[in-house]
C-alpha positions in Angstrom: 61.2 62.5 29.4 57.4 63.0 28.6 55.5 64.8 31.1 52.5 63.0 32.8 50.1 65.6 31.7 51.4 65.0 28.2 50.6 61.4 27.9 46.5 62.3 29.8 46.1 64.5 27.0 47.4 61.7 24.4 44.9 59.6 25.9 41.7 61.1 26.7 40.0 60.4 23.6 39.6 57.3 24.9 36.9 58.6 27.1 36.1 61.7 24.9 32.6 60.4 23.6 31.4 60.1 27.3 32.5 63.1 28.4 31.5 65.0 25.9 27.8 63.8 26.5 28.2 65.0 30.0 29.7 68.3 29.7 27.8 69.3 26.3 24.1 68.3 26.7 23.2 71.8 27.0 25.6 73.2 24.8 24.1 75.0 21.3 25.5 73.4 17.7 28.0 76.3 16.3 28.6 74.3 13.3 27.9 76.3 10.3 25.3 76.0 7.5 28.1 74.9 5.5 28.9 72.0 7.8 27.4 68.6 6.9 27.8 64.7 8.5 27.3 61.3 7.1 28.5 58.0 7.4 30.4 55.7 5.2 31.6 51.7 6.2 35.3 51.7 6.6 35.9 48.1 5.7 39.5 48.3 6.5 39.0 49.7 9.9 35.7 47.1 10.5 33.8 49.7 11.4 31.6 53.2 10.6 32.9 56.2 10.2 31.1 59.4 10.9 32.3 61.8 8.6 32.1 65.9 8.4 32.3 68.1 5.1 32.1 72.0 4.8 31.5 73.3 1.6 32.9 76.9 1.2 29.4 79.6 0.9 30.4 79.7 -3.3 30.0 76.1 -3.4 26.4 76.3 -4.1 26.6 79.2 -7.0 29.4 78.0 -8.3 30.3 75.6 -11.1 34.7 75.4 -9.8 36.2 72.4 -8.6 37.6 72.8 -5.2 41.0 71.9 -3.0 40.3 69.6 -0.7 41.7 69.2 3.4 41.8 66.1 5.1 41.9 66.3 9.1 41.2 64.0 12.0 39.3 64.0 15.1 36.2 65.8 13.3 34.1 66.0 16.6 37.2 68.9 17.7 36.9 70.9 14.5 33.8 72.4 13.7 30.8 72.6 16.5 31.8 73.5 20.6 28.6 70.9 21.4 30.6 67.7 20.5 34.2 68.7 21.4 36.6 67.5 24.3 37.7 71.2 24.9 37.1 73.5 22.7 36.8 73.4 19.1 38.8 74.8 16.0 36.5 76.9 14.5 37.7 75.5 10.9 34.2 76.6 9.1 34.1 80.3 10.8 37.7 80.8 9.8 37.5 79.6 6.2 34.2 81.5 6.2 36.1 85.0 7.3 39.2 83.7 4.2 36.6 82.9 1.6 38.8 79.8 0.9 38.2 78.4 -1.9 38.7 74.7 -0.3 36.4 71.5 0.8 37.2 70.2 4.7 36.7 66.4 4.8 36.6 65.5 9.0 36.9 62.1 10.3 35.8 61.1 13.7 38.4 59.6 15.8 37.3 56.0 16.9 37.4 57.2 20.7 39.1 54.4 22.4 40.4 53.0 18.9 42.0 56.5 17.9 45.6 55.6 19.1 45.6 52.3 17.1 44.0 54.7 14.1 47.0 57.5 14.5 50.1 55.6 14.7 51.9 53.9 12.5 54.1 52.2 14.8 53.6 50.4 18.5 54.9 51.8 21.3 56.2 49.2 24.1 53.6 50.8 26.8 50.5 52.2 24.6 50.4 49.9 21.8 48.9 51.2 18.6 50.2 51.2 15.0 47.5 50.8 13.0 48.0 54.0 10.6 47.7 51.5 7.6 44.8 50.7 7.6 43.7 54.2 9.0 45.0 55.9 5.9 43.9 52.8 3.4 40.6 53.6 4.3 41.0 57.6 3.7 42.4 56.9 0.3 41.0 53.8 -1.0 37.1 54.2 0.5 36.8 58.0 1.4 38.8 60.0 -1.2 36.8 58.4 -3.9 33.6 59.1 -2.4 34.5 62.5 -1.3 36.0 62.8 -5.5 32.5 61.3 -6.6 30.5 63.0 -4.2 32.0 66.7 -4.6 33.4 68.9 -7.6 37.6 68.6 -6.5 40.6 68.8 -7.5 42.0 65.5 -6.8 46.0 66.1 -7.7 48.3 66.0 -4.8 49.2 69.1 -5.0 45.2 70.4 -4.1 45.1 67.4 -1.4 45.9 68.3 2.0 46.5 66.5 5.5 46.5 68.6 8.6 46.0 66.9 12.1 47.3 67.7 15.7 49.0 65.3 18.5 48.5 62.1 17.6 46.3 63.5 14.3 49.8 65.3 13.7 52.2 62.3 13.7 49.4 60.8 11.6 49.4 63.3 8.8 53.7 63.1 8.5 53.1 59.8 8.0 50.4 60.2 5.5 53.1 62.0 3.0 55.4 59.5 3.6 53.3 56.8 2.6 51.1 58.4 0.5 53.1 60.7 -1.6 51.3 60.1 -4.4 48.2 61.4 -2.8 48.9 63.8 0.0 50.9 66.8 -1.3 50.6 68.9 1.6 50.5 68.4 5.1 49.9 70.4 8.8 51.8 69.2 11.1 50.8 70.5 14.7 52.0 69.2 18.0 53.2 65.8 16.5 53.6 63.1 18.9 57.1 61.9 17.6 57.7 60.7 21.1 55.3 58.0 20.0 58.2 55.6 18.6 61.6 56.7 16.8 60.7 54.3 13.5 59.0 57.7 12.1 62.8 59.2 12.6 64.4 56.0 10.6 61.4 56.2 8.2 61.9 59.9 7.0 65.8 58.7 6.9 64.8 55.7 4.5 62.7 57.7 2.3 62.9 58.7 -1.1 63.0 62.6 -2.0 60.4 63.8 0.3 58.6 66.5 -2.0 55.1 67.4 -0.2 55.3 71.1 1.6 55.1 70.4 5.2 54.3 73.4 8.2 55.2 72.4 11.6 53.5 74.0 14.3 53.7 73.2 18.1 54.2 75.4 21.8 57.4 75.5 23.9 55.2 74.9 26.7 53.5 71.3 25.7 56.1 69.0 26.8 59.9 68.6 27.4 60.6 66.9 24.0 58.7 68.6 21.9 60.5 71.3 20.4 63.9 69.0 20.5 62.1 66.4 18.7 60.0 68.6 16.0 63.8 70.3 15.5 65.4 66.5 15.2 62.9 65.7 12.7 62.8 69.0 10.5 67.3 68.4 10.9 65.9 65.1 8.6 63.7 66.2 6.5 66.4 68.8 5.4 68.9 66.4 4.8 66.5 64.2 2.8 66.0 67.2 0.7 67.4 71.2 0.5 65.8 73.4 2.5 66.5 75.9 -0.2 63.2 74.8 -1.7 61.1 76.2 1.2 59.0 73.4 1.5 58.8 73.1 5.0 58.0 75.7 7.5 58.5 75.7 11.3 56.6 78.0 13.5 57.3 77.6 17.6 54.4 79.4 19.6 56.2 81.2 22.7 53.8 80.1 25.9 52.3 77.6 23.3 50.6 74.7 24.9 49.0 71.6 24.0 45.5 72.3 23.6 42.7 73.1 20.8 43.8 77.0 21.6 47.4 76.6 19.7 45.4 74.6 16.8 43.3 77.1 16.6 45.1 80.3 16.4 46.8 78.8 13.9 45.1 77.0 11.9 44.7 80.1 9.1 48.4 80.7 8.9 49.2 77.3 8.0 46.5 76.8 5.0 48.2 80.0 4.1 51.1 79.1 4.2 50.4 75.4 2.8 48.3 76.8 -0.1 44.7 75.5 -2.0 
């Protein structure tokens, strides 16, 4: 059974942009210099999308093409003003690496970001618009971001790391995207969300992207059982002799911006650029 406190967290995005307006007005910008925005039209989403970029500090002095990591729910990952609860501190922590990698940040559509993160409905909360979610990151925004920026556009140098909801998301998105998404974070996944992503990864082909799992055996009462059901599949639909999935459980772990956070370093490690 999902704990009630599991599901509010699921759902407040919906009411993120308001509260964040309320809690943050006085809050500084800890974005760094190497964190920009701009907007793009998402025509398969109908709307526009607010986008966020860091460039590593080399960028500027340097003539290399760069790996590039897609994640969701930009407003959480680089400044403490415009997040829910905390941010991730991506740019400080690729800063402190000297990671030789471009972050691409999408805003999630507040009370559109559960049609944007799953690829399936569920009975009670709807949703399943991932298609046209993930159409829009490869068909509009990978080619700007590839026209914009000096990248290395091969799957193996394109990335996909989300949380919750942004987790679930970014399975999906090597599922459906092989092609184009070599490498995925998986934290906190909201598998709960509908059991077609279990039959999915059943149906697939050889699933060859590297995936790291991360989630807390304190976020819910499923959530270890069902990241363990699903890395039982994905080892089935291909050896885990090839090391191309790792699993890390956080003792005490819970589901907040804290877990992402401390963690986010060892899975781009891990994961590679």
């Amino acid at each position: 059974m999902i704990r009630p406190q599991f599901l509010l967290l699921i759902f407040f995005f919906t009411i993120a942009k308001i509260a964040a307006q309320d809690s943050n007005q006085s809050k500084q910008s800890t974005s760094s210099k190497q964190v920009s925005t701009f907007t793009i039209e998402a025509p398969q989403l109908q709307v526009t999308k607010k986008i966020w970029v860091y460039l590593p500090e080399n960028y500027a002095t340097s003539k290399k093409k760069f790996s590039v990591i897609y994640m969701h729910d930009a407003q959480n990952l680089f400044d403490a003003k415009t997040s829910y609860s905390g941010e991730w501190n991506v740019d400080e922590k690729l800063d402190s690496l000297k990671a030789p990698v471009i972050v691409v940040g999408i805003e999630h559509g507040n009370d559109k970001r559960i049609d944007e993160l799953t690829p399936f409905k569920n009975e009670k909360y709807g949703g399943g618009k991932a298609d046209s979610y993930l159409e829009f990151i490869v068909k509009t925004l990978k080619p700007h971001i590839d026209k914009t920026y000096r990248t290395k556009t091969k799957k193996k140098n394109t990335i996909i790391i989300g949380s919750s909801l942004g987790g679930l998301n970014s399975y999906y998105a090597v599922l459906k995207y092989p092609e184009i998404f070599g490498k995925a974070g998986v934290f906190s996944p909201s598998f709960w969300y509908s059991k077609d992503i279990y039959d999915l990864t059943e149906k697939s082909k050889k699933i060859k992207s590297k995936i790291y799992f991360l989630c807390g055996d304190h976020e819910s009462d499923d959530m270890v059982s069902d990241l363990n059901k699903m890395e039982y599949l994905l080892n089935s639909n291909r050896c885990y002799c090839l090391n191309l999935n790792e699993k890390k459980i956080i003792k005490g772990g819970q589901h907040n911006e804290k877990l992402w956070r401390d963690n986010f370093v060892k899975a781009v490690l891990w994961l590679g650029y």
